[in-house]
C-alpha positions in Angstrom: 105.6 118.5 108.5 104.3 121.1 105.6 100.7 121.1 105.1 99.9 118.9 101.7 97.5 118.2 99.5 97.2 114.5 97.6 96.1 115.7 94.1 94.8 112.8 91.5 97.4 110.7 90.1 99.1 111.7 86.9 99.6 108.0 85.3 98.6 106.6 88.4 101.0 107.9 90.2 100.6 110.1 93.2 101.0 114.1 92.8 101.5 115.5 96.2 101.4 119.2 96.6 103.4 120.9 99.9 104.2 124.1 100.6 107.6 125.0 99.6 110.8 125.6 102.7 114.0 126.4 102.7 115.2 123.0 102.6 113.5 122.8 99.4 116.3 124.9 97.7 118.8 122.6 96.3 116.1 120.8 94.1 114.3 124.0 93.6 117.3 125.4 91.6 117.9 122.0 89.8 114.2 122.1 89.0 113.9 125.8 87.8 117.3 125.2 85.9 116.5 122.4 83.9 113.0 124.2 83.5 114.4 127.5 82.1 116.7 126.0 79.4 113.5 126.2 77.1 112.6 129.4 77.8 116.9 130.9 77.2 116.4 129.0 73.9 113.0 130.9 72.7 114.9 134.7 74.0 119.2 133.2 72.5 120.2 134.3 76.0 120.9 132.6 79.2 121.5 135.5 80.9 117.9 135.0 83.2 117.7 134.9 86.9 116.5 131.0 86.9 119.1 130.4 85.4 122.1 132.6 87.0 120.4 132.4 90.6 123.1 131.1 93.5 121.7 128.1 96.0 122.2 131.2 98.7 119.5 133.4 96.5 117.1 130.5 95.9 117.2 129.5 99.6 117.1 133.2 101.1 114.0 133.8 98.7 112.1 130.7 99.7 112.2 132.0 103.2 110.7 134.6 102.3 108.3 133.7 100.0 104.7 131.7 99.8 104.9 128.4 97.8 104.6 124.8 96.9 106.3 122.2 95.3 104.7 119.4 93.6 106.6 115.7 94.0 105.5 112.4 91.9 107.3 109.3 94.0 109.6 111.6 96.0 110.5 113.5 93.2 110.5 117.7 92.1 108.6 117.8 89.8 106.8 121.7 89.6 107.3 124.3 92.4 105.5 128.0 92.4 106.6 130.9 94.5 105.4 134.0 95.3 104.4 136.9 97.5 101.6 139.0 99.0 101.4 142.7 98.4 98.5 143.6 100.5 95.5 142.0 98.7 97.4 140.9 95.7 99.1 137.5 95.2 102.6 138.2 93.2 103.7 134.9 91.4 107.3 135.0 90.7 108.5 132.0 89.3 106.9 128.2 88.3 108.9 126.0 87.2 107.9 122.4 85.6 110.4 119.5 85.0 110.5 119.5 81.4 109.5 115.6 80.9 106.2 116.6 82.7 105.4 120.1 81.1 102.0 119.6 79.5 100.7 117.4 82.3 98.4 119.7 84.0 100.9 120.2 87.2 101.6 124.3 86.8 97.7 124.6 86.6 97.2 122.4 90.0 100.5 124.4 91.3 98.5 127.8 90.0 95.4 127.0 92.3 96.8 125.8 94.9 98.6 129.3 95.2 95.5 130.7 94.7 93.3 129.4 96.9 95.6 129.3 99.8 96.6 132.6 99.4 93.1 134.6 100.6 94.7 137.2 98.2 91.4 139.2 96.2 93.7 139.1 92.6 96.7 137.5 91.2 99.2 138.6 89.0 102.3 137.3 87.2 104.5 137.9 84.0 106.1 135.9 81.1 107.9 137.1 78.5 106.3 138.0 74.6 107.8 134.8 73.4 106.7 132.6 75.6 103.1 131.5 73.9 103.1 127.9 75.9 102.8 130.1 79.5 101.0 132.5 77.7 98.1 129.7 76.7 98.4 128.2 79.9 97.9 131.6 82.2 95.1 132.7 79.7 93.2 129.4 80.2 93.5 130.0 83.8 91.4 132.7 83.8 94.8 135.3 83.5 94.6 138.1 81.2 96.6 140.3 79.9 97.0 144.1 81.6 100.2 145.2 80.3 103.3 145.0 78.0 106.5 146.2 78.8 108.8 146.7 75.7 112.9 145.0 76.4 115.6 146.1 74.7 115.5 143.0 72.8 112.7 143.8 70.7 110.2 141.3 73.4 107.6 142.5 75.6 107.0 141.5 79.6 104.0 140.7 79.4 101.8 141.1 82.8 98.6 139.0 83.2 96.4 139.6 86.0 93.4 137.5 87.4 90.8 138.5 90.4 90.4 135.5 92.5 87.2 136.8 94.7 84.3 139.1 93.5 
């Protein structure tokens, strides 16, 4: 059974964080899917990797990858992956179910990664457009250490937070 974490109710209800597995791909690419529709409608493209990503690529990458998902009543409702380069903690991808965006969740998912990781920094990227993750990484103690200019006129933007002194 996956290590959890029973995290204060949203609405009364239950928020259980676990780490994430392989068997957590089907409603991981649901999840991500239905996350990422927002974010092709800020950039006019759906051409994104949450969004194009086969079951075989989501499942292959959660067996390789660090993460947890967060479940209200059973169901998907934010997962966070990444990896660890040496001392630094990589997050790849977070993905909220867009009826609970706003609720707090990818901030719990965010520490829980964190913490558990024993990694000295963090880093992760968004895109230029993107000022809801932006506010949200920023308030998490992220900032910003570089911008990569697209072809599309956007920026990656890179934020980057140390996690131990």
């Amino acid at each position: 059974m996956p290590d959890q974490d029973h995290v204060a109710g949203i609405d009364d209800d239950d928020l259980v964080i676990a780490a994430i597995s392989p068997d957590d791909a089907g409603e991981v690419m649901t999840l991500q899917r239905a996350a990422f529709v927002s974010e092709a409608q800020i950039y006019g493209s759906v051409d994104m990797p949450p969004l194009t990503q086969t079951l075989e690529a989501v499942r292959a990458e959660l067996t390789d990858c660090a993460g947890w998902t967060a479940r209200i009543g059973g169901r998907l409702v934010g997962a966070i992956r990444g990896s660890l380069d040496g001392d630094l903690l990589l997050i790849g991808r977070i993905a909220i179910a867009p009826d609970m965006q706003g609720e707090g969740i990818g901030r719990r998912l965010l520490e829980v990664a964190e913490q558990r990781s024993g990694a000295a920094a963090a880093e992760l990227f968004t895109g230029s457009r993107s000022e809801a993750n932006l506010r949200l990484y920023e308030s998490c103690g992220y900032r910003v250490s570089e911008r990569v200019p697209q072809d599309d006129g956007t920026e990656q933007v890179f934020l980057h937070k140390p996690l131990r002194s």
